[in-house]
C-alpha positions, 0 to 999 in steps of 0.5 A: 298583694296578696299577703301570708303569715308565716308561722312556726309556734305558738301563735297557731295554736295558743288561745291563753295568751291574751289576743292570740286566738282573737288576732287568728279569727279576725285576720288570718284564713287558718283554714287555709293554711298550708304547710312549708318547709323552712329552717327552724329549730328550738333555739331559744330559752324562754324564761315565762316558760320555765327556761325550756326552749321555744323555735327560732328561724335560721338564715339556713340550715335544716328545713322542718314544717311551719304553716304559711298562713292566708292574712284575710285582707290583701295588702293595697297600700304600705298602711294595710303591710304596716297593719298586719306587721304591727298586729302580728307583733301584738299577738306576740307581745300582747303587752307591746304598744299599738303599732310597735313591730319588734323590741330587743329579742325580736322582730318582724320581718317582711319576705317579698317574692321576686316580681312584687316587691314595687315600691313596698320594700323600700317602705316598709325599710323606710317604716322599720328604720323609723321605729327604730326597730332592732335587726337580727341575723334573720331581720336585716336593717331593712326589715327584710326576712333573710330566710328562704321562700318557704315551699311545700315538700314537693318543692313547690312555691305557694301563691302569696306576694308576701311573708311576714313572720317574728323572728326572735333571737336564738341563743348564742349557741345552738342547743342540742337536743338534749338541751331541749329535751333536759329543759322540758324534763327539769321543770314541772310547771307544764311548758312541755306543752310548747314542743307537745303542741308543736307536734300536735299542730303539725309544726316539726324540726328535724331534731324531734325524734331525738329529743323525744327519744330522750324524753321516753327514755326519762319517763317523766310523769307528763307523758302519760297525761291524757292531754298528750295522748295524742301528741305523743301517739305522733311521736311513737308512730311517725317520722318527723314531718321534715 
């Protein structure tokens, strides 16, 4: 089967975190990638990153662009789906034991299409109970994506078997974004470059024009950092990718 990641932050993009860009190399066909439309937005504090807030994936609600990644090994057994679950989750929480796929703020979460879930739906939900790893709105007990099948923005559904993402849980109130965009203006250690990164890579909400409408009007210091050039270009010029 053939199997994608789903990937909607960070892990497209990020070479500092330990294991991130070698995980990349060695497992996914990032050429390939393709963008898709799901429901995401910035929903979560992130307290390494200086309390500004970092994307979460909703059951529904407003689409914007995340990239379906191609895994470079096509899953034959439930050890190869168990595989790239756990070194997916390895890219996320580098200091997570081999072969862990989630703790108490995320997990992963397998979306299988109509037709090829078999017999790996009920493995992979007998795997994720016996690790005893944590359900979330998005993650049900099973282990299970309870999100749409992400789709290009002609509506078009790509060809892959199955989805694997991380899902981590979001705040218990969604933040507006002015939220967001306060928590990148009232801190100074450069984790601006989250939302600035996103935007580069192609990775959009529906709310990013707003959010950058108040970070403009602010002015802080950042946004003439030649680092962002670009990405602030893509700001100023278009509309979000949603």
């Amino acid at each position: 089967m053939k199997c994608g990641i789903l990937i909607i932050g960070s892990l497209l993009w990020d070479d500092k975190t330990e294991g991130r860009k070698d995980w990349r190399d060695h497992r996914l066909d990032v050429p390939k990638a393709v963008p898709v439309l799901v429901p995401i937005d910035y929903g979560r504090i992130s307290s390494s990153r200086s309390n500004t807030f970092t994307m979460v994936l909703r059951s529904d609600g407003p689409l914007g662009t995340g990239f379906l990644v191609p895994c470079r090994r096509e899953v034959v057994t439930i050890d190869d789906l168990v595989a790239e679950a756990s070194a997916l989750w390895k890219a996320e929480a580098p200091k997570a034991k081999r072969g862990v796929i989630g703790s108490n703020w995320g997990s992963v979460g397998v979306l299988f299409r109509e037709g090829a879930r078999g017999g790996f739906a009920e493995s992979w939900g007998a795997h994720f109970k016996k690790m005893g790893t944590k359900s979330l709105a998005v993650v049900g007990s099973d282990g299970s994506l309870n999100i749409p099948w992400p789709v290009t923005e002609d509506g078009a559904s790509e060809d892959f078997d199955l989805v694997l993402a991380t899902a981590t849980v979001p705040e218990d109130v969604k933040p507006s974004p002015e939220a967001v965009a306060r928590a990148m203006l009232c801190q100074a250690n450069g984790h601006e470059n989250y939302f600035l990164n996103n935007v580069l890579h192609g990775i959009r909400t529906v709310s990013d024009d707003e959010i950058f409408t108040i970070i403009e009007r602010e002015s802080p210091n950042w946004i003439s950092a030649d680092e962002y050039r670009d990405a602030i270009a893509i700001l100023r010029t278009a509309p979000d990718a949603a």
